[in-house]
C-alpha positions as CSV (number, residue, x, y, z in Angstrom):
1,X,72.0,65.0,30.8
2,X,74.9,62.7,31.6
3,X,73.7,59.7,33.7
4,X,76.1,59.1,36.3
5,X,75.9,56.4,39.3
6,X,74.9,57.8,42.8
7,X,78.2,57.1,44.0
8,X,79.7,59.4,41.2
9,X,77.4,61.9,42.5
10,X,78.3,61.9,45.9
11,X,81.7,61.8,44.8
12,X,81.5,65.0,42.3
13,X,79.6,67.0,45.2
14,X,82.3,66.4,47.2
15,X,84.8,67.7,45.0
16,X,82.3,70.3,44.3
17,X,82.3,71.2,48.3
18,X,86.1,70.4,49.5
19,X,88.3,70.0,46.3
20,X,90.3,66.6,45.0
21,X,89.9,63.8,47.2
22,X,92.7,61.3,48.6
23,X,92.6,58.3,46.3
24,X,91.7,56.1,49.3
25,X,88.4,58.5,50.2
26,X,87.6,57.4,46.0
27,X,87.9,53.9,46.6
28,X,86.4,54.2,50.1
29,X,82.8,55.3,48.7
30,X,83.0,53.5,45.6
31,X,83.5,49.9,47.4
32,X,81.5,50.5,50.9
33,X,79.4,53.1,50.9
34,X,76.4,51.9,53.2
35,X,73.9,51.7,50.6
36,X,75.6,52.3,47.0
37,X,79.1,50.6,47.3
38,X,80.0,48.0,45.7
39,X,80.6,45.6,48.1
40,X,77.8,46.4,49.9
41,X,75.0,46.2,46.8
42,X,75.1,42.9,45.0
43,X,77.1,39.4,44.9
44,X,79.8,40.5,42.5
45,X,81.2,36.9,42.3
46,X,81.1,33.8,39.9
47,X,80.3,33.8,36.2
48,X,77.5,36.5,36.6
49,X,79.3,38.3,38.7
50,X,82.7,40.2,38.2
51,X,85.1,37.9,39.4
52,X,85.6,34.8,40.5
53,X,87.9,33.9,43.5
54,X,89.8,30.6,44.3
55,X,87.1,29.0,46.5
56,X,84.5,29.1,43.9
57,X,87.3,27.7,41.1
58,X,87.7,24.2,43.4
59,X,86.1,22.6,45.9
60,X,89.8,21.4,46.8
61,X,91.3,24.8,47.6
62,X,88.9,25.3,50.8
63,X,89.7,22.3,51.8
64,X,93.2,22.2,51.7
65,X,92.8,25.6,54.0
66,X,90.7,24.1,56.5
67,X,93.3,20.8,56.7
68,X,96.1,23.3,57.3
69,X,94.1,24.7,60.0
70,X,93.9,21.4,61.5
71,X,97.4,20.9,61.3
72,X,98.2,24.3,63.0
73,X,95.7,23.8,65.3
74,X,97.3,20.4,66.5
75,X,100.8,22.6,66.1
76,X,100.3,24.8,69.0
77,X,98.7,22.0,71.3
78,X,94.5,22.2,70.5
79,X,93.2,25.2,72.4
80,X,89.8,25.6,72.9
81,X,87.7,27.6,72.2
82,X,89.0,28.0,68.9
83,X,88.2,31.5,67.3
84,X,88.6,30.6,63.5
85,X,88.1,34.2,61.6
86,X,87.9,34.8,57.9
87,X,88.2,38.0,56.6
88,X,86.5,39.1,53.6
89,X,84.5,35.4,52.8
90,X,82.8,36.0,49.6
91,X,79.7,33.5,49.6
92,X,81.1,31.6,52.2
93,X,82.3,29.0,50.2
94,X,85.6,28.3,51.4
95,X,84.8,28.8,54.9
96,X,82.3,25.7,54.0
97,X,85.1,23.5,51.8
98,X,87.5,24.1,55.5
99,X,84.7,22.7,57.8
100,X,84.1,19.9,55.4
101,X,87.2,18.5,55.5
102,X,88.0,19.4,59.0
103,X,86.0,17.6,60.1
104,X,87.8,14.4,59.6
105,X,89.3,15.8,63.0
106,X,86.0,16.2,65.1
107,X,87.9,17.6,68.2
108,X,88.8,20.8,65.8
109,X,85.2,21.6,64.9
110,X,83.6,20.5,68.5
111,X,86.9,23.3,69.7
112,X,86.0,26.1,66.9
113,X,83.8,29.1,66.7
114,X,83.4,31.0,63.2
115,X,84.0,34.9,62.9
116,X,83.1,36.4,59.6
117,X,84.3,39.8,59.0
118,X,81.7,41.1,56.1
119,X,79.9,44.1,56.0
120,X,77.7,43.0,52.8
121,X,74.4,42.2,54.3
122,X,73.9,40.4,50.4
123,X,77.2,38.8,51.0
124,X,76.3,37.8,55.2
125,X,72.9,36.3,53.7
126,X,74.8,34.0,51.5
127,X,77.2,33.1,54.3
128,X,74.2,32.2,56.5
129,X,72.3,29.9,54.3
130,X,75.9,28.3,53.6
131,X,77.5,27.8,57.4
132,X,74.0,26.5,58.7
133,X,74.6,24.4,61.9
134,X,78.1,26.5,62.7
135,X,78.4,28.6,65.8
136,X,78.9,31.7,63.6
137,X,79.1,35.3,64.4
138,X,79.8,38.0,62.1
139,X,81.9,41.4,62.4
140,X,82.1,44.7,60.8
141,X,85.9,45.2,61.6
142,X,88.3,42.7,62.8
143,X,88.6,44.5,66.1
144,X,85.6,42.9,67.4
145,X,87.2,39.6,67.3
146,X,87.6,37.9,70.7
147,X,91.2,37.8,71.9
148,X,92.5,34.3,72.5
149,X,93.6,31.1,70.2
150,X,92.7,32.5,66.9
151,X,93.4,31.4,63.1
152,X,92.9,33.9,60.6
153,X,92.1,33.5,57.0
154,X,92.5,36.3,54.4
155,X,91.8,35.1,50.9
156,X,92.0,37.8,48.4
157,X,90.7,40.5,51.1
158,X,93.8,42.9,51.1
159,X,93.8,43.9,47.3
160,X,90.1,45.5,48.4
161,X,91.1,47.9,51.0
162,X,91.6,51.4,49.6
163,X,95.0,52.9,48.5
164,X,96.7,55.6,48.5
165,X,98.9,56.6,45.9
166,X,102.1,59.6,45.4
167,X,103.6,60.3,42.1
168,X,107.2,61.8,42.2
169,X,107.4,65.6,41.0
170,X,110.6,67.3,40.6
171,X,109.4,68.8,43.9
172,X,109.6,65.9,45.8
173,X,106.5,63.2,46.4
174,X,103.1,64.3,46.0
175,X,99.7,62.6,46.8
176,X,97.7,61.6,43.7
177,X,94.3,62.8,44.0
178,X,90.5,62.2,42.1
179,X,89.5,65.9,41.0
180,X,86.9,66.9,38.3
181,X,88.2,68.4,34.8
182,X,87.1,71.6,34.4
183,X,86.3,71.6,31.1
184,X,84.4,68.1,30.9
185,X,83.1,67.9,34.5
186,X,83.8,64.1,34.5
187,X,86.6,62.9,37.2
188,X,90.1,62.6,36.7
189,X,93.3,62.3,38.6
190,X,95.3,65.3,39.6
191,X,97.9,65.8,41.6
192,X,98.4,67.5,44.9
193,X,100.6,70.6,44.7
194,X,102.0,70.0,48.1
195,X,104.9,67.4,48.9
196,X,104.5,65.2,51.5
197,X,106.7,64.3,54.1
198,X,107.9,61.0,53.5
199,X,109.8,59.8,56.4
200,X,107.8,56.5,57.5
201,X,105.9,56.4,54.3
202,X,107.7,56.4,51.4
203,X,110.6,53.1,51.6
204,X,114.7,54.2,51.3
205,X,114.7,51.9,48.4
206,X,112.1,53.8,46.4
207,X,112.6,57.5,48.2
208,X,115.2,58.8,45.0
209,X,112.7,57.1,41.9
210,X,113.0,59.4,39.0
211,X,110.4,62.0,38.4
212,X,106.7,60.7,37.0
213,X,107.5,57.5,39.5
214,X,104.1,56.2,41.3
215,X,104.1,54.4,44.5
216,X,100.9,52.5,46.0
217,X,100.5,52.5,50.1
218,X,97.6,50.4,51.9
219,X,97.2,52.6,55.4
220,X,94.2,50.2,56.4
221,X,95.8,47.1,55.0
222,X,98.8,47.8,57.2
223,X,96.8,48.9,60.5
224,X,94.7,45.5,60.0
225,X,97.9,43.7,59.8
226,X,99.3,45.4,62.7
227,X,96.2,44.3,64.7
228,X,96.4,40.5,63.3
229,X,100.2,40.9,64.3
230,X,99.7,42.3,68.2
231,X,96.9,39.2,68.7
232,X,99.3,36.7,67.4
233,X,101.6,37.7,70.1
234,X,99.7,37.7,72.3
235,X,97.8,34.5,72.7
236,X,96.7,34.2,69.1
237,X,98.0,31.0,66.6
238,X,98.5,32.4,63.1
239,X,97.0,34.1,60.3
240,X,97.1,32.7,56.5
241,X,97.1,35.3,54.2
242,X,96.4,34.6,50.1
243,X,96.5,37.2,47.8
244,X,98.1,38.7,44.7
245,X,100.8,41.0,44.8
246,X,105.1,41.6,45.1
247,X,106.9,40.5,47.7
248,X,109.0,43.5,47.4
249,X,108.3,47.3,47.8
250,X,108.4,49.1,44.5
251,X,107.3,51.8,42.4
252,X,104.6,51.5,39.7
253,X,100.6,51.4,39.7
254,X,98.9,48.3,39.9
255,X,95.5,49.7,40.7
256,X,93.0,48.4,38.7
257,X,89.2,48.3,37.8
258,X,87.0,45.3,36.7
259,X,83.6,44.7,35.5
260,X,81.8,41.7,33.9
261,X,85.3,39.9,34.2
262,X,87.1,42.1,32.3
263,X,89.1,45.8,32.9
264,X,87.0,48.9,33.3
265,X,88.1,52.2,33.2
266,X,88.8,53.2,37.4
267,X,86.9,57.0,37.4
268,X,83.8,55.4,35.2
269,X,80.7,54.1,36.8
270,X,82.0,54.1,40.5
271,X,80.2,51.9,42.6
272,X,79.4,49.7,39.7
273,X,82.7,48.1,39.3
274,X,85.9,46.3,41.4
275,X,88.4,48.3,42.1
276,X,91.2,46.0,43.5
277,X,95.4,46.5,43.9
278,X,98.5,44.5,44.6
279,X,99.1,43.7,48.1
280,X,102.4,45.1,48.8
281,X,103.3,41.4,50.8
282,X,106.7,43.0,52.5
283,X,104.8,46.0,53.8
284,X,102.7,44.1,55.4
285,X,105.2,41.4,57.1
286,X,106.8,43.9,58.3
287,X,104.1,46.0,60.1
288,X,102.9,42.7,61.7
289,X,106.6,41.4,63.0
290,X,106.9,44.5,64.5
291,X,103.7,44.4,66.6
292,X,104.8,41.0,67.4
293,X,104.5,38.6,64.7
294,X,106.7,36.1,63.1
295,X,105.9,36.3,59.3
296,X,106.8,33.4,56.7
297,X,106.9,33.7,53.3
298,X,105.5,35.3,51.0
299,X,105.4,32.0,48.7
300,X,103.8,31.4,45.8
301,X,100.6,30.2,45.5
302,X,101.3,27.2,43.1
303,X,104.5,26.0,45.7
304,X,102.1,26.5,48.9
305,X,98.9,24.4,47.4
306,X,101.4,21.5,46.1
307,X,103.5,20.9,49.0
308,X,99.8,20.5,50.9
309,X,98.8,18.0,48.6
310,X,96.2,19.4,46.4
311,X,97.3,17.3,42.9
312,X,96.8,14.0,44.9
313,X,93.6,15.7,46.6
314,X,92.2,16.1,42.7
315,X,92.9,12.8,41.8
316,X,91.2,11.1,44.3
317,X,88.1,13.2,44.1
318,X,88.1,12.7,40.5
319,X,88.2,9.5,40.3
320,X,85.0,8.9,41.4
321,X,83.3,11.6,39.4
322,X,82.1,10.9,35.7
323,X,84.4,12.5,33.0
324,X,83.2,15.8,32.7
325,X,83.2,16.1,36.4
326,X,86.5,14.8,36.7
327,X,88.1,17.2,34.1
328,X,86.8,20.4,35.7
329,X,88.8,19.3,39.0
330,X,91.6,18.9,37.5
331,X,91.4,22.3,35.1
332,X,90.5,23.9,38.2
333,X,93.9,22.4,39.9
334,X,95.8,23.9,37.3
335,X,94.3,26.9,37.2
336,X,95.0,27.0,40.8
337,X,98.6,26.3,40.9
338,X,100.3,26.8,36.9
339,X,102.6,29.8,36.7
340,X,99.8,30.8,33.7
341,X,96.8,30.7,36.2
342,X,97.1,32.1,39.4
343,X,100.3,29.8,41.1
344,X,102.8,32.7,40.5
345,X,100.9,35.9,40.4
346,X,99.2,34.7,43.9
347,X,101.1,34.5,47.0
348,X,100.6,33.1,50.7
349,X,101.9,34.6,53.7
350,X,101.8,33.4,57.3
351,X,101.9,35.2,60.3
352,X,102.2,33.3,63.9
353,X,102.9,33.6,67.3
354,X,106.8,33.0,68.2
355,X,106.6,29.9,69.9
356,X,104.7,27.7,66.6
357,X,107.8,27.3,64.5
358,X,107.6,26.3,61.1
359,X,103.8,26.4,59.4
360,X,102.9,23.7,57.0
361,X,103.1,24.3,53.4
362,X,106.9,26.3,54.6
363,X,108.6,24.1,55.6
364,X,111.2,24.8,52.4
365,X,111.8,28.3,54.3
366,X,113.1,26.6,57.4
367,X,116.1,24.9,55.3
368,X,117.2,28.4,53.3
369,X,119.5,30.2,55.5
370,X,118.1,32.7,57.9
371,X,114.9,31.9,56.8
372,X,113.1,34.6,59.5
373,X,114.1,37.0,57.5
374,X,112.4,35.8,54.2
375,X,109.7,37.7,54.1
376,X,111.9,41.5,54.3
C-alpha cells in the first residue's frame, strides 16, 4: 500500500468527496493545518531544517532592521506606546538582533511592545525562550493587533501565504486546480473547465497572454496588505516588507517546493515540505495605497542593506572576532547583499502613513522623478 502523509490523505478524501480543489485550499492544508501542516509541526529552519532565512545568515541583518526602526520611530516624532509587529518571525531571531541594537536608543524599547503573528506553537516556544524580558504578545492573524503607532516587519512571510493560480485556455482564463489522476490515484493539476471572470483579477497588461499562459494571485497576501495599508492611514507609522519576488505583474509560475534545502516535487509528501511563491511586490503596493498607504520601493535587497550601513556594520564586528569568526560575517554580508546571493532576487518594500515622507534606506527614490509612483 502506498504510504502517503496525513495531509495527502485529507487532501485525496477531499477530492474524493467535492472534486479538484482551488490551489490555495492545497497550500492551505499542506502549510497550516492545525495539527499536520507544515508550519505548524516542526522548526523547518537552519541547517537541519529546510531553509534558512536572512536573520539566521547574520546577526547584522536584524540589527540593521531594528536601527531602521529607531530611525522611523524618531521620523514620526516617538509615539508611545510603540506596537512593533513582526509577522511570520521564524525562531525569533531577528526580532532579538532589532532589540539588541535598539537598544542603543533606550527611549525606543522603554516606548515598544512586541506582537508576534505565529500560529506554530513549535515556532511561539522558540520565540519565547528568545524575547525573554520583552513585553511580548502573540497573534494568530494580524487583525488582533492593537490600532495605534505601529511598525510592521514582514521578512520572508508573504511567499508563504497560499496562491492561487489561472492558466489561459483558448476559452478564456481558467483556475488551475489539484485533482487526483484517475488512473494512478496520486494528485495532479487539472484545470477548471469554467472561465473565470477576470475583471479585478486578472491585470490589463497580462489579460490577452497567449494560450498555456499561467498567472499567480495571493488573495490573502493582498487582504493582509490592505489591512497593513488602512492602519497606516490611520494612526499607524510604516510597515517594512522583505521578500523575494518581481516588482511587476506578469505571467509565469514561480511556485515552488523545498525540502532538506533543496526542490521537491509540489503534489509529493504535502505537509512534509515548503511550499513558497514570488511575492507579486506591485500587487501588493497597490492594494495598500489604495486603503491608504504610501508605498516605496520595491528596492533591492543588496541597495536597501548597503545604503543602511551593513558593510561597515561587518567590519566593525569582525574585527574583534578571531579569523574564523570574522570570515563568516563577512560571507554572510555578501550573501546578504551580492546580486549572486540574495541582494537582487530579494526586495524591500515600505509602506507608511502620508505624513512620514521619505523612509531610510530610500532616500535614492525621493531624487528619481515622481518617485510616489515607483512602486506601480
Amino acid at each position: 500500500m502506498e504510504n502517503v502523509t496525513p495531509v495527502e490523505q485529507l487532501i485525496r478524501d477531499r477530492i474524493r468527496d467535492h472534486g479538484p480543489m482551488p490551489l490555495s485550499d492545497y497550500m492551505a492544508l499542506a502549510l497550516a493545518h492545525p495539527e499536520y501542516g507544515y508550519y505548524r509541526k516542526a522548526d523547518p529552519l537552519g541547517r537541519d531544517g529546510d531553509f534558512i532565512t536572512a536573520p539566521e545568515i547574520s546577526q547584522v541583518f536584524g540589527e540593521i532592521i531594528g536601527l531602521w526602526c529607531v530611525a522611523t520611530w524618531q521620523q514620526a516624532d516617538r509615539p508611545g506606546p510603540l506596537h512593533l509587529v513582526e509577522l511570520g518571525p521564524g525562531r525569533g531571531t531577528l526580532m532579538a538582533d532589532a532589540l539588541r541594537a535598539a537598544g542603543a536608543v533606550p527611549d525606543f524599547i522603554a516606548a515598544t511592545k512586541i506582537h508576534l503573528v505565529e500560529t506554530s506553537p513549535v515556532l511561539r516556544n522558540l520565540q519565547q525562550e528568545k524575547l525573554q524580558g520583552y513585553d511580548t504578545t502573540w497573534h494568530d492573524a494580524v487583525d488582533s493587533v492593537p490600532h495605534g503607532p505601529c511598525l510592521y516587519i514582514a521578512n520572508e512571510f508573504f511567499d508563504a501565504l497560499p496562491i492561487e493560480q489561472y492558466v489561459r485556455t483558448e476559452n478564456g482564463w481558467n483556475r488551475r486546480c489539484v485533482g487526483l489522476d484517475p488512473l494512478t490515484g496520486r494528485l495532479n493539476f487539472v484545470v477548471d473547465r469554467t472561465p473565470i471572470v477576470t475583471a479585478g483579477l486578472i491585470p490589463p497588461s497580462v489579460a490577452a497572454a497567449p494560450p498555456g499562459s499561467l498567472f499567480e494571485h495571493c488573495p490573502e497576501g493582498l487582504e493582509i496588505g490592505a489591512t497593513i495599508g488602512g492602519r497606516l492611514a490611520t494612526g499607524g507609522i510604516a510597515a517594512l516588507i522583505i521578500d523575494y519576488g518581481h516588482r511587476h505583474r506578469d505571467v509565469g509560475e514561480t511556485l515552488q517546493a523545498v525540502r532538506g534545502h533543496d526542490y521537491h516535487d509540489i503534489l509529493v509528501d504535502p505537509g512534509d515540505a515548503d511550499l513558497t511563491a514570488h511575492v507579486d511586490f506591485s500587487a501588493l503596493a497597490a492594494t495598500a495605497r489604495t486603503a491608504g498607504a504610501v508605498p516605496f520601493g520595491p528596492v533591492s535587497q543588496g541597495a536597501f542593506l548597503s545604503n543602511l550601513g551593513i558593510e561597515a556594520r561587518t567590519n566593525k564586528l569582525a574585527a574583534n572576532q578571531d579569523e574564523p569568526q570574522a570570515n563568516l560575517l563577512h560571507s554572510g554580508c555578501r550573501r546578504l547583499i551580492d546580486a549572486r546571493g540574495m541582494g537582487t532576487l530579494f526586495k524591500v518594500l515600505a509602506l507608511t502613513d502620508a505624513r512620514l515622507g521619505v523612509p531610510a534606506g530610500f532616500e535614492a527614490l525621493a531624487k528619481a522623478p515622481d518617485y510616489r509612483r515607483s512602486a506601480h
